[in-house]
KENU-968378 format. One record per residue (C-alpha): x, y, z; residue in one letter. Coordinates in steps of 0.2 Angstrom, whole numbers, plus 5000, padded with zeros to 4 digits. Last residue first. Layout:
BEGIN
XYZA ...
! end
This chain:
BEGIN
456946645476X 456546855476X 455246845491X 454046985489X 453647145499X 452047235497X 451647405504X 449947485505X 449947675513X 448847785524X 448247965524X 447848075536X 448248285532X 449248425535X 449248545524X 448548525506X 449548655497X 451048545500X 450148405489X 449448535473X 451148595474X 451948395472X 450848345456X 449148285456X 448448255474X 447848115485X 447748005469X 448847855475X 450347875464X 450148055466X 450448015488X 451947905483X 452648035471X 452748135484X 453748065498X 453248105515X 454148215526X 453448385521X 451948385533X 451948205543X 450848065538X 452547985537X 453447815527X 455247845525X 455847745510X 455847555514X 457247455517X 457647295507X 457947125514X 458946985520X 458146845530X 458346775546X 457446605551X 456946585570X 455246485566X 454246665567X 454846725552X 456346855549X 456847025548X 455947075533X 456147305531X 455147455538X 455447635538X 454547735550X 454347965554X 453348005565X 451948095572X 450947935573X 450847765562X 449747625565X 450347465559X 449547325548X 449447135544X 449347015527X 450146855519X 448546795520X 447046895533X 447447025545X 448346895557X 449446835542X 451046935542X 451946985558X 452147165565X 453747225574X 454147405583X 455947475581X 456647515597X 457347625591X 456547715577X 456947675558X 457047505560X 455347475558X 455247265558X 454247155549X 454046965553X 453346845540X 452246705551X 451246715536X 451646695514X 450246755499X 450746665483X 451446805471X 452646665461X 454146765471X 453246715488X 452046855495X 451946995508X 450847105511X 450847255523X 449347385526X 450347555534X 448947655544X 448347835546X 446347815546X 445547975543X 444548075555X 445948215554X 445748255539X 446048155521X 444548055525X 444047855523X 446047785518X 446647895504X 447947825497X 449747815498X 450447695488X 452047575488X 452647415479X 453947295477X 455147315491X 456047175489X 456546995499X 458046885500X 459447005495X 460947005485X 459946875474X 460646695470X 461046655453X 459846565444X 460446385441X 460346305425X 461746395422X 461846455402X 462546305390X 463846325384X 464146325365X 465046165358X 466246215346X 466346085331X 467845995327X 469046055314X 469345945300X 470945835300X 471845855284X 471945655279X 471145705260X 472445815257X 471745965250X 471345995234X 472646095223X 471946265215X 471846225196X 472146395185X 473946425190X 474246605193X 475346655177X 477146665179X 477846825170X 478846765154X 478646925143X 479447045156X 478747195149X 480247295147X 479947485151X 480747575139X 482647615139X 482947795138X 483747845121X 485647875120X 486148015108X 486947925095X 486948035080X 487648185089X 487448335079X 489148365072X 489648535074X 489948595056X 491748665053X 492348845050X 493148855037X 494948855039X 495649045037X 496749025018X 495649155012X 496249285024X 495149425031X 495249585020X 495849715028X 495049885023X 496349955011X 495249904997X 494050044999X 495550164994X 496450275003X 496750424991X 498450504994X 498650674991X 499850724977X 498550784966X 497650724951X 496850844941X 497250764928X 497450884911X 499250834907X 498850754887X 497950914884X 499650994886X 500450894871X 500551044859X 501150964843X 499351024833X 499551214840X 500951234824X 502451324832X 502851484827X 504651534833X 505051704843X 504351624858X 505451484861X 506351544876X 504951574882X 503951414878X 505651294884X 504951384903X 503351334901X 503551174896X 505051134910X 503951154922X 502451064914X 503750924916X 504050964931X 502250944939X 502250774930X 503650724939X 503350784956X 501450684953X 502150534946X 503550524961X 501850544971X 500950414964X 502350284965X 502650324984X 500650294989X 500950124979X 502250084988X 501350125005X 500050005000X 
! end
């Protein structure tokens, strides 16, 4: 490139002289007519000056001999994911279930027990079963005031010689079934408060048995529900707003064997 620069110059310089040395062979020429037709001056008309011209092509040019570039190879043996194999031999169930060996010994039948014949025995020997107050002739003070006992087997079969005993007061009076009929006798209560039980019979024989709830012609010690149970009043104001009053009650005991 700078050669080349170099060469148009030393072209240029030369040039310009030449025209130099033109002009200055036309003065000392001036007496003789030349002809116009040998003038060569058209010839020198470029209007080329000593400046140098970069050409495009001095933009570098990137070398031919540069190796291509190559083609990345796209991999041909990309591994694929093994599928699922089916195992093809997988052991089929067998069809025939084997019978048992004739000689397995069978299992031998549960017997379910029987229930006890036998009942078993009661805490106690005798209940309470029942009790009512009623109204026994008048609710005032002509009115009987009496406790009526019965007492009967556990098939309800009136039994006598039954003692009962109050153990509420001490000492507790006693009263002994069958001199008011079967199974039946009475006591007479007063200002107080009596709660009767089986003690035994008259042949010496002991027995277990309930208690009674207190049993009172008193005001406000008897219980309610036994005077609505009898009819003396429907519910327990209409019984307080009666005041004190005679009543009397039924009470059954029975033999629980």
């Amino acid at each position: 490139m700078k050669k080349r620069v170099f060469l148009l110059a030393g072209l240029g310089i030369l040039l310009v002289l030449t025209l130099l040395g033109c002009s200055v062979g036309g003065e000392r020429l001036s007496g003789i007519t030349s002809t116009p037709t040998k003038t060569l001056r058209p010839v020198f008309t470029s209007t080329m000056t000593p400046t140098a011209t970069i050409l495009p092509t001095d933009t570098p040019v990137p070398p031919t001999d540069m190796p291509a570039p190559t083609e990345t190879p796209l991999p041909t043996d990309t591994p694929v994911p093994p599928t699922a194999e089916v195992p093809t031999d997988t052991p089929v169930p067998p069809t025939d279930t084997p019978a048992p060996p004739a000689n397995t010994p069978q299992p031998r039948p549960t017997r379910t027990a029987a229930p006890p014949t036998n009942t078993p025995k009661p805490q106690v020997q005798f209940r309470v079963k029942d009790i009512v107050a009623f109204k026994d002739g008048s609710l005032t003070e002509t009115g009987m005031h009496n406790i009526y006992f019965t007492v009967v087997a556990a098939n309800g079969a009136p039994l006598d010689g039954i003692i009962l005993k109050d153990v509420n007061n001490s000492p507790g009076e006693q009263v002994i079934t069958g001199n008011k009929g079967p199974g039946k006798t009475e006591f007479t209560m007063w200002a107080a408060d009596y709660r009767f039980q089986v003690a035994g019979n008259t042949g010496g024989q002991t027995f277990t048995s309930e208690t009674t709830h207190v049993l009172s012609v008193l005001q406000g010690h008897a219980v309610w529900d036994d005077l609505i149970r009898g009819g003396i009043c429907a519910d327990q104001a209409a019984c307080q707003a009666l005041g004190p009053i005679h009543y009397s009650y039924n009470v059954t005991f029975q033999r629980t064997y």
